[in-house]
C-alpha angles and dihedrals in degrees: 000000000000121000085239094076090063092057082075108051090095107235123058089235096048101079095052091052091043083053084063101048086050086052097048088049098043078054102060097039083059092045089049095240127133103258090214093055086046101048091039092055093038091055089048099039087042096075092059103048138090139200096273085057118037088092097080093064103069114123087250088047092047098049089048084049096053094040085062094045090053100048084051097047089047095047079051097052094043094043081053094052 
């Protein structure tokens, strides 16, 4: 992608948020999760968060996270079985 392409994004600061959407997403697409799941629940999960926190929700923290969640849920299925 050339820089050109960011002198049109209309405000000075849009291309460098744009740059992190384009992060987050080329993220997600390397730790094999839907970009669309991970940003919903980010934007949900964000407001809640602190400092201490905010840490938990990068794209390689929240796969490992919903791994976790699915092998429990599953454990939980099959026990119940």
């Amino acid at each position: 992608m050339s820089l050109t392409c960011w002198l049109f994004m209309g405000d000075a600061k849009s291309g460098a948020r744009a740059a992190v959407f384009y992060t987050l997403i080329g993220n997600c697409h390397r730790e094999g999760i839907n970009a669309e799941s991970y940003l919903t629940d980010l934007f949900t999960r964000l407001p809640s968060e602190t400092n201490q926190t905010v840490h938990r929700l990068t794209p390689k923290a929240w796969a490992a996270e919903q791994s976790a969640l699915n092998q429990s849920q599953a454990k939980t299925c099959v026990a119940s079985m």
